[in-house]
matplotlib code that plots the C-alpha trace (Angstrom):
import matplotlib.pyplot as plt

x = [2.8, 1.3, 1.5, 4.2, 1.9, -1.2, -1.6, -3.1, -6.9, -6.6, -5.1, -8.2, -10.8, -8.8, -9.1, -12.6, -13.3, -11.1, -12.4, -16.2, -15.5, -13.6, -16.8, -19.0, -17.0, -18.6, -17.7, -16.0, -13.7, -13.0, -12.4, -9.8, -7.9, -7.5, -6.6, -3.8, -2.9, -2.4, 0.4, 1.9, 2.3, 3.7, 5.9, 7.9, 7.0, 9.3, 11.9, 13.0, 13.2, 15.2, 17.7, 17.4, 17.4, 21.4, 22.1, 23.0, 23.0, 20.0, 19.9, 21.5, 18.5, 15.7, 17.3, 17.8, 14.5, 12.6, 14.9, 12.8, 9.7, 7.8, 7.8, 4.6, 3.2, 4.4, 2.8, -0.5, -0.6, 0.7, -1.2, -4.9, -5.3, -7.3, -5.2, -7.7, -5.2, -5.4, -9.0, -9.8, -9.6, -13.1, -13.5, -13.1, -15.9, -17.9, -17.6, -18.3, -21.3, -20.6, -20.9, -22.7, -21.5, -23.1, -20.9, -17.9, -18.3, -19.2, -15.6, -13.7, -14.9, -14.2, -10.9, -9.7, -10.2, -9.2, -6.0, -5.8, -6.9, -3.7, -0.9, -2.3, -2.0, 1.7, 3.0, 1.9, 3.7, 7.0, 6.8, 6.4, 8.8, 11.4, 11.8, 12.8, 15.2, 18.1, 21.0, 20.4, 17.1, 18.2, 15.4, 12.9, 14.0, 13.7, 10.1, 9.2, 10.6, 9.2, 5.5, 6.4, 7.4, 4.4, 1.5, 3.4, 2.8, 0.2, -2.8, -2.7, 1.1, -0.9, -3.3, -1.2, 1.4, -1.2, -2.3, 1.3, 1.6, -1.0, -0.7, 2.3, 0.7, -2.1, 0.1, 2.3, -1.0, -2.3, 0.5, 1.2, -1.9, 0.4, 2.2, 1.5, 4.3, 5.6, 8.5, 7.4, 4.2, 7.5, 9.2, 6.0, 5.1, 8.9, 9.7, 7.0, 6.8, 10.1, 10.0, 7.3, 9.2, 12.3, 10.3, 8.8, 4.8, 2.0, 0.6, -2.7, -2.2, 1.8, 0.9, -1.7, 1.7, 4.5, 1.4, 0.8, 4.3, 5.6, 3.0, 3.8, 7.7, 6.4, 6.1, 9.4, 11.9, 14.9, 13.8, 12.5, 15.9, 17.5, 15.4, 16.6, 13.1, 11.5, 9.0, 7.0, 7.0, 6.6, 3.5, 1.9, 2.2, -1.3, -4.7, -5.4, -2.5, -2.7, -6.4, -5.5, -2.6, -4.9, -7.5, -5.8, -3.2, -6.7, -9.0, -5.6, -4.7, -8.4, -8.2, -4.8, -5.6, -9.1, -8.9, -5.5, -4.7, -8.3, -10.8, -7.8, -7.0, -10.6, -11.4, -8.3, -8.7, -12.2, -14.3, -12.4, -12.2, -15.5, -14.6, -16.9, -15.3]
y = [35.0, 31.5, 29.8, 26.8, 24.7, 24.4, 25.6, 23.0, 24.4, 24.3, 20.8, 19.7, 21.2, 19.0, 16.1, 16.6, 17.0, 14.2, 11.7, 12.7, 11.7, 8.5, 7.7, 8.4, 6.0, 3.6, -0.4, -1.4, 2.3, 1.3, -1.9, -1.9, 1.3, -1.1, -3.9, -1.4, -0.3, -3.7, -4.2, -1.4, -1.6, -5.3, -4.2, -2.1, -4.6, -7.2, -3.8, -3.6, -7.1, -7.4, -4.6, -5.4, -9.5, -10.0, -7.4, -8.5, -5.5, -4.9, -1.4, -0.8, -3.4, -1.7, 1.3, -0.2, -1.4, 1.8, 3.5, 1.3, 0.4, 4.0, 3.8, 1.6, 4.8, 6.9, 5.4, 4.7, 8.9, 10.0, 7.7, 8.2, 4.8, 3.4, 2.2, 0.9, 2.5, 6.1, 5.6, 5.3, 9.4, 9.4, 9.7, 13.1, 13.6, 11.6, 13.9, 16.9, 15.4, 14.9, 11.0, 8.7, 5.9, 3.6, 4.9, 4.6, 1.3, 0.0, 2.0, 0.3, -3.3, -3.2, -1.3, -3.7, -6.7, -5.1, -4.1, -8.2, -9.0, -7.0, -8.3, -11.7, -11.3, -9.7, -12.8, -15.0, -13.1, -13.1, -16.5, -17.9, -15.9, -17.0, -13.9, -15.3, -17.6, -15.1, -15.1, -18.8, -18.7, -16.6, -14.2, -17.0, -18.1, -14.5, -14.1, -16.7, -15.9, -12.5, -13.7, -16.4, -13.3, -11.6, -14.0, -14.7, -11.6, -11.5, -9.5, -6.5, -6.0, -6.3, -4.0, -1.5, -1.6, -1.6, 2.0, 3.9, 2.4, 4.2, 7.1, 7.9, 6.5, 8.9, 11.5, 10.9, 10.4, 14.0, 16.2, 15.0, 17.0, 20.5, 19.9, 21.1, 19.7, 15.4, 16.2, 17.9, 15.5, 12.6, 14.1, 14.6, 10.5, 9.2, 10.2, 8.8, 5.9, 5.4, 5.7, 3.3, 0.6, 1.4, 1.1, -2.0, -0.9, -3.4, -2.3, -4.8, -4.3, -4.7, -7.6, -9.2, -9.5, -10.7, -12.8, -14.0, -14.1, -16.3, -18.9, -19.4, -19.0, -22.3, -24.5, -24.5, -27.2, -24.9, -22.2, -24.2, -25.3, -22.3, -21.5, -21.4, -22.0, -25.5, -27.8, -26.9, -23.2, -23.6, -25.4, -22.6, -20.1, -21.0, -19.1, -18.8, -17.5, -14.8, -14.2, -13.3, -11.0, -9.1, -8.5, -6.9, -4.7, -3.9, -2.6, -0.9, 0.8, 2.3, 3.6, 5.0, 7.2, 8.0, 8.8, 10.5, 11.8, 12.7, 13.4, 15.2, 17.5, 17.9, 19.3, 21.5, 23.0, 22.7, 22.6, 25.6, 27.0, 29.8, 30.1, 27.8, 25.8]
z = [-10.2, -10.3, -6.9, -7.0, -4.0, -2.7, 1.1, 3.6, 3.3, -0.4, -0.4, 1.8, -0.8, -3.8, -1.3, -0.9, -4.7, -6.0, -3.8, -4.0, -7.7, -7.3, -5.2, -8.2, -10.7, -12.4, -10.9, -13.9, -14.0, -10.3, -10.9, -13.3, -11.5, -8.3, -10.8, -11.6, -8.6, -7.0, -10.1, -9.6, -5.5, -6.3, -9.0, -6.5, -4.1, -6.0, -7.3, -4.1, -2.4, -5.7, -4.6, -1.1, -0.7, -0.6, 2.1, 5.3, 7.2, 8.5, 8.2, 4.6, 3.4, 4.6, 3.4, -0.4, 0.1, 0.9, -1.4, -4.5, -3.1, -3.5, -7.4, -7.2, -5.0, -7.8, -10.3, -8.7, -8.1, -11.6, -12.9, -11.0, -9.8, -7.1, -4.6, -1.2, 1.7, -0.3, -0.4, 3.0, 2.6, 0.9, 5.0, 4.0, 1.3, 3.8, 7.0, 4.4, 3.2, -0.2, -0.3, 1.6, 3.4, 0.9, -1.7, 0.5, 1.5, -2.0, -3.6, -0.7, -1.3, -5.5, -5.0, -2.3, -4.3, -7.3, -5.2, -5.0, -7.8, -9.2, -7.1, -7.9, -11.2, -10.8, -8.8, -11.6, -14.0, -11.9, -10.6, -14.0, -15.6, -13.8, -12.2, -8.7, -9.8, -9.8, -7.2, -7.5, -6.1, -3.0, -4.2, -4.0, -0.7, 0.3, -0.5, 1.4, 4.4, 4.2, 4.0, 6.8, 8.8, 8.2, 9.0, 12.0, 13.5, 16.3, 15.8, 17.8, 16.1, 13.1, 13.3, 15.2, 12.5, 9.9, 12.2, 11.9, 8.1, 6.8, 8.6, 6.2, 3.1, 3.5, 4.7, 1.1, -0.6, 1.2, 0.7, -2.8, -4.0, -2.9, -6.2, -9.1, -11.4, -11.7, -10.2, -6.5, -6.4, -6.4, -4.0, -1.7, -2.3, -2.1, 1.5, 3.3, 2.0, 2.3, 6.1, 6.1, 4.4, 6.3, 9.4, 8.6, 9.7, 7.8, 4.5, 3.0, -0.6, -0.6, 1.9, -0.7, -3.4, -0.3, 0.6, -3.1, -4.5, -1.2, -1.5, -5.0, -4.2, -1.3, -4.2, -5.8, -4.0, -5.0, -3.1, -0.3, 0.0, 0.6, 3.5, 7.0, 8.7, 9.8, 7.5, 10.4, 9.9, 6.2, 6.5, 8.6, 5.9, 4.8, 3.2, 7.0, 8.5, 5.1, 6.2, 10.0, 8.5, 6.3, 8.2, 11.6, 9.0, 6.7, 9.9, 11.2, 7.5, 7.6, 11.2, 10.6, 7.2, 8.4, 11.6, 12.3, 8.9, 6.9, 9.9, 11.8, 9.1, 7.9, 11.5, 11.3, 7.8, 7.1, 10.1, 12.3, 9.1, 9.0, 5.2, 2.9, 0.3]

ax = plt.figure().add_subplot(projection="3d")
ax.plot(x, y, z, "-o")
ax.set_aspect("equal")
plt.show()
């Protein structure tokens, strides 16, 4: 009878051996996977600020929102795109010697900017579609406030947040290879992710569309006039205050995925293990 999962040793080995290749792609093949990936992260970025924007309990929004947001996870996994916070596991190829650092370094760099390259492109599409303008601009309004929120956020809150988000992304990212069918690989990516979002922790690529689609949201006087924040705390939602975001939630995403979810498990299923892959 054909096994229904993968066990955790087994999962490791298909971690090993899908990320040694995604180091081996070609620049352009990795650079158009992060392009994708970016879109879809900010496609369920905006799905669920969409379904979540109007709710004014706190609790029932992040709920909504968490409820939505994992479909750009979903995608990026069905799919076999690059997405930068699932590749901080080619940690794992790494400590098994498989890559070098070279080749880790030089996959992380393309599919982060690829990652931004994406939601960029995304916001530009929504904003100039009109797609904010519903609930008479309340949506707008919304998206601004969340990227106001965001590079606000002191740096060690940052990078600390940036730690525990990725520790579930990974964690989605890792267990999703136990499935062997579309419909347990969702269920693997949906709940983690949604305790992320519902928890609030920092994510880089999601922040590189909140980050893209508020500063285009900042230009629109209709929106701007629905906000409840100072001209004062408009103006600092700036490229700089995005740059000290990214960087703090970016250093804490890697530490987070490679250190407590690849290394850790590597050491427990592959390293203890006296079985060779």
């Amino acid at each position: 009878m054909e096994k229904r999962m993968l066990n955790p040793t087994e999962i490791t080995s298909e971690i090993i051996t899908t990320y040694e290749a995604k180091a081996n792609y070609a620049p352009l093949k990795s650079l158009i996977l992060g392009v994708l990936s970016g879109m879809f992260i900010a496609l369920g970025g905006f799905a669920s600020a969409t379904a979540s924007h109007s709710i004014t309990n706190y609790s029932v929004s992040k709920l909504i929102s968490g409820s939505v947001f994992p479909v750009g996870l979903i995608l990026v996994i069905i799919a076999g795109t690059d997405l930068f916070t699932g590749n901080v596991l080619l940690t794992v190829p790494l400590l098994h010697k498989r890559i070098t650092f070279k080749q880790l370094v030089k996959n992380w760099v393309i599919v982060y900017f690829a990652n931004m390259a994406g939601a960029i492109i995304v916001s530009l599409l929504l904003f100039y579609s009109g797609s904010l303008d519903v609930n008479y601009g309340a949506l707008g309004a919304y998206s601004i406030k969340v990227a106001y929120t965001k590079s606000s956020l002191p740096f060690i809150k940052s990078f600390l947040s940036g730690i525990l988000c990725n520790i579930l992304v990974c964690l989605s990212v890792w267990i999703s290879f136990a499935g062997k069918d579309i419909i347990s690989k969702i269920f693997a990516i949906f709940f983690p992710i949604m305790a992320f979002v519902v928890s609030g922790f920092e994510h880089s690529v999601a922040n590189m569309y909140y980050f893209s689609i508020g500063l285009l949201a900042k230009t629109n006087s209709q929106f701007v006039s629905n906000l409840g924040i100072s001209e004062s705390q408009l103006d600092s939602l700036n490229l700089k205050s995005v740059i000290n975001n990214l960087v703090p939630v970016t250093l804490g995403n890697i530490l987070g995925g490679a250190l407590f979810v690849g290394t850790a498990l590597y050491l427990a299923f592959i390293r203890t293990n006296k079985s060779k892959l």
